[in-house]
C-alpha positions as CSV (number, residue, x, y, z in Angstrom):
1,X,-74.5,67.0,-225.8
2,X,-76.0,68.7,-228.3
3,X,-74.4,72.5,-230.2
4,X,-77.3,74.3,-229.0
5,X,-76.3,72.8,-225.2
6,X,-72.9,73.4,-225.8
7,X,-73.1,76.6,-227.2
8,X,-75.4,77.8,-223.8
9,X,-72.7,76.7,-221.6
10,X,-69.8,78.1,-223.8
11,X,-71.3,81.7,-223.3
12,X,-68.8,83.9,-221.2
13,X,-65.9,81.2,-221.3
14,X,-62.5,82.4,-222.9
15,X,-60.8,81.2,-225.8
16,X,-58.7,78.5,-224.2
17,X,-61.8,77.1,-221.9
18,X,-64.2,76.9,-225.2
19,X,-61.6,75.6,-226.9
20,X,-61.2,73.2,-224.0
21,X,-65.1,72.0,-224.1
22,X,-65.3,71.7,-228.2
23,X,-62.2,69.1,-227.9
24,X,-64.7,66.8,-225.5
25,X,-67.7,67.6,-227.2
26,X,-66.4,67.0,-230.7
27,X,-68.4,64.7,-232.3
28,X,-68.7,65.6,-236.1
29,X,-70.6,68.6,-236.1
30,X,-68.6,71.1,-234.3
31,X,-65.8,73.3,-235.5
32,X,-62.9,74.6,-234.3
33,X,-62.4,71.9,-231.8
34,X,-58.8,71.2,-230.7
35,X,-56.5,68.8,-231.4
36,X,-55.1,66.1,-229.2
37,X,-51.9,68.2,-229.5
38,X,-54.1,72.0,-229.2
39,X,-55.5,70.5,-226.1
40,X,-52.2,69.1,-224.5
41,X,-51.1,72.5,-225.2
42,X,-53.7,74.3,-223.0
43,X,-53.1,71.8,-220.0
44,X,-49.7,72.9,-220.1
45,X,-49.3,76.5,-220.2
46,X,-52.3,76.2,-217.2
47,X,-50.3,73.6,-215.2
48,X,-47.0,75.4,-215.2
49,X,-48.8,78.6,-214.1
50,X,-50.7,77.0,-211.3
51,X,-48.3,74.0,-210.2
52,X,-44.8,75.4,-210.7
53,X,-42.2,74.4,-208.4
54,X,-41.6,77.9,-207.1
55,X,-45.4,78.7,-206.6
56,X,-45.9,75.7,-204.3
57,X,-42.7,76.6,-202.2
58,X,-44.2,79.7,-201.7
59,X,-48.2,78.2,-201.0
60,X,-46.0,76.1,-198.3
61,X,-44.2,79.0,-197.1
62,X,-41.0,77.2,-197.3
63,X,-37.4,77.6,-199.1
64,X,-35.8,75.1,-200.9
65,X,-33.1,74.6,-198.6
66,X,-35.3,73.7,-195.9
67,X,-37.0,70.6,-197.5
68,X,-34.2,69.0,-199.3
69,X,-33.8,65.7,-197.3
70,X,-34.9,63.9,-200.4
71,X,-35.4,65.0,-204.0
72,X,-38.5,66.9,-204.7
73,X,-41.7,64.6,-205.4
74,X,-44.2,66.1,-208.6
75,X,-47.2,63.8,-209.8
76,X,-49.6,64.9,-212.0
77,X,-52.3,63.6,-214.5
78,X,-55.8,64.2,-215.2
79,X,-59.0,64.0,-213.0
80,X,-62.3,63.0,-212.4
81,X,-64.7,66.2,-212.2
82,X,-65.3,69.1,-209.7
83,X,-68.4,68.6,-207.8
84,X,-70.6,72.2,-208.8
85,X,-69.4,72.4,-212.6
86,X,-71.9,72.6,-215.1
87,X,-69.4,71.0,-218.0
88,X,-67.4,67.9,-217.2
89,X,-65.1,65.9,-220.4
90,X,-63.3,62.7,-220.9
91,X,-62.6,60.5,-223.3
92,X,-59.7,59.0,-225.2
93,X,-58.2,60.4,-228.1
94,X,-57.0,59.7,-231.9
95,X,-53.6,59.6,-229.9
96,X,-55.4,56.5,-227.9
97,X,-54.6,58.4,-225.2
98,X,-57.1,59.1,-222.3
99,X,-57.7,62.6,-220.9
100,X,-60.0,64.5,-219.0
101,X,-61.0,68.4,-218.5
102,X,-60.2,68.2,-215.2
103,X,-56.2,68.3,-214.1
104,X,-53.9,68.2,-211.3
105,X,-50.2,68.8,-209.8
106,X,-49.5,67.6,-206.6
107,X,-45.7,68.7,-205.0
108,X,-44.3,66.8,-202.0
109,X,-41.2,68.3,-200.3
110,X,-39.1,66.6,-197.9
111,X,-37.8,68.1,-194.6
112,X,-35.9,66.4,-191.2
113,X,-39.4,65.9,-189.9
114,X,-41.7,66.6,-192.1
115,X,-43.4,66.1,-195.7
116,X,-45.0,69.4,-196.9
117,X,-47.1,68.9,-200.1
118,X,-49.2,71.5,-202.2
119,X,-51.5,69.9,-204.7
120,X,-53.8,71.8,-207.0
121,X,-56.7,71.0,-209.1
122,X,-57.9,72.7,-212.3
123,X,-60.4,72.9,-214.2
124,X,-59.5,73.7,-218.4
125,X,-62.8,74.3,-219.4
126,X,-63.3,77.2,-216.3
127,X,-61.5,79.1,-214.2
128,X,-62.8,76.4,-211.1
129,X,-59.4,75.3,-209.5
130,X,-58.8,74.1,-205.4
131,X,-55.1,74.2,-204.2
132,X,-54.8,72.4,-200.5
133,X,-51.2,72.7,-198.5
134,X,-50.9,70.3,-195.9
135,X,-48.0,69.3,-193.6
136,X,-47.2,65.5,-192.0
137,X,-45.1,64.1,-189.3
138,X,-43.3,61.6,-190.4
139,X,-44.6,59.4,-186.8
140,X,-47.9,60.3,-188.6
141,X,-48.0,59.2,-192.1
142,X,-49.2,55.2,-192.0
143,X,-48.0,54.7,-196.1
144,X,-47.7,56.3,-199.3
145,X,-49.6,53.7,-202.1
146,X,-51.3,53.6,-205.1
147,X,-54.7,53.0,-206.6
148,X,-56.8,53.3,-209.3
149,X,-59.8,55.1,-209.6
150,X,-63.2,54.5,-212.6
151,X,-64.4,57.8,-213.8
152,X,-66.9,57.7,-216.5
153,X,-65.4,58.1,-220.4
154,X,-68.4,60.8,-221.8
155,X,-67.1,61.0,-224.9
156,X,-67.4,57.4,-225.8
157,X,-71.0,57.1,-225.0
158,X,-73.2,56.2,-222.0
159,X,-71.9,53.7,-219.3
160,X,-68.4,54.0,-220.9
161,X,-66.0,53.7,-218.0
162,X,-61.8,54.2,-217.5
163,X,-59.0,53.7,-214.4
164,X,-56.9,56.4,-213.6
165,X,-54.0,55.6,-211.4
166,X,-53.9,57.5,-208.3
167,X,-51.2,58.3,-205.5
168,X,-52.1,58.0,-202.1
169,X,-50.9,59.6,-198.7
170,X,-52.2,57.8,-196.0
171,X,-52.8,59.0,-191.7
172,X,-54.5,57.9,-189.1
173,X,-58.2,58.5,-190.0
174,X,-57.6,60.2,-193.2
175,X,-56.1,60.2,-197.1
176,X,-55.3,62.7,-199.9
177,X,-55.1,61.4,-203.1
178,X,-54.2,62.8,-206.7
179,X,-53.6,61.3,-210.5
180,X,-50.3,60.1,-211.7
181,X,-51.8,59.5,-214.7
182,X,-48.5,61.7,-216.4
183,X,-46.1,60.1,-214.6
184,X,-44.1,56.9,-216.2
185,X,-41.9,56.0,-212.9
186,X,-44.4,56.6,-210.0
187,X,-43.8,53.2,-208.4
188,X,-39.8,53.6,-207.9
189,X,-40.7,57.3,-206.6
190,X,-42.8,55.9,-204.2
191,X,-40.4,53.4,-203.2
192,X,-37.7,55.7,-202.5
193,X,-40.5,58.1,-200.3
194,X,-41.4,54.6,-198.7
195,X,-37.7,53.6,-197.9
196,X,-37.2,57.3,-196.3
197,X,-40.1,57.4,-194.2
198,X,-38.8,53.8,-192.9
199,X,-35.7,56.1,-191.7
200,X,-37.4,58.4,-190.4
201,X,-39.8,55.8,-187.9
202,X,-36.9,53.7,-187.0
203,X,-34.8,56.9,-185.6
């Protein structure tokens, strides 16, 4: 991407979201682009407005007393794009660590018969986002997994590619998904979820 491209699609963007842009279009010749830590920073001031505990008990409509058979479940890590947005970033940074511009949260809460999750999806670089609630049976949830995804790495150069790692909830006929890319134990999480919802078929 060239300045004069980004500079078109930086027009009526705030602070934060041009800020967001310059930090995956850096490439030498633009200024004031972010730093691994800048841009860490503007992930997480959105992501605990948007994905806070209390705002998804009250998307779910649900106290915390009622969905405390298990411990709370948070995953979160960045995301391949939004379909419709007219900037997309990724890339891997001096840290060596991969990001994108896209984000997400995802809450799973635990009652005596159901899970209830929230998840929502952001985008840093506009103020795109898509939260989903959902609520499963226990009899209706066929596996919680994991999986990993290839999203294309722009900021390395044409046909650059990188695996996320993914979390997946899966029913009959159907799946929701989101990144655990932040999370460092997802797989003895899931293992505890997994030895729950073997309770909860055998009763």
């Amino acid at each position: 991407m060239d300045k004069s491209e980004l500079n078109r699609l930086m027009k009526g963007k705030t602070e934060e979201q041009k800020k967001a842009m310059k930090y995956f279009a850096a490439t030498g010749c633009f200024s004031g682009a972010p730093s691994d830590e800048e841009f860490d920073a503007i992930v997480k001031a959105k992501a605990n407005e948007l994905g806070s505990k209390t705002r998804a008990l009250g998307k779910i409509g649900m106290d915390e007393d009622q969905v405390n058979e298990i411990k709370p479940v948070q995953f979160y890590g960045f995301e391949d794009e939004i379909k419709g947005n007219d900037f997309y970033g990724s890339g891997t940074g001096k840290d060596g660590r991969f990001r994108t511009s896209i984000y997400s949260v995802t809450w799973l809460f635990f009652s005596d018969s159901q899970v209830f999750m929230y998840s929502v999806k952001f985008d840093t670089a506009s103020d795109a986002k898509k939260e989903t609630t959902e609520e499963y049976f226990y009899k209706d949830i066929t596996n919680f997994s994991t999986t990993s995804e290839t999203i294309p790495d722009t900021k390395s150069g044409a046909g650059k590619t990188k695996e996320i790692s993914k979390f997946v909830l899966s029913v009959a006929g159907d799946k929701f998904g989101c990144s655990t890319m932040g999370v460092s134990d997802v797989e003895s999480t899931i293992q505890g979820m997994k030895q729950k919802l073997r309770e909860k078929k055998a009763q």
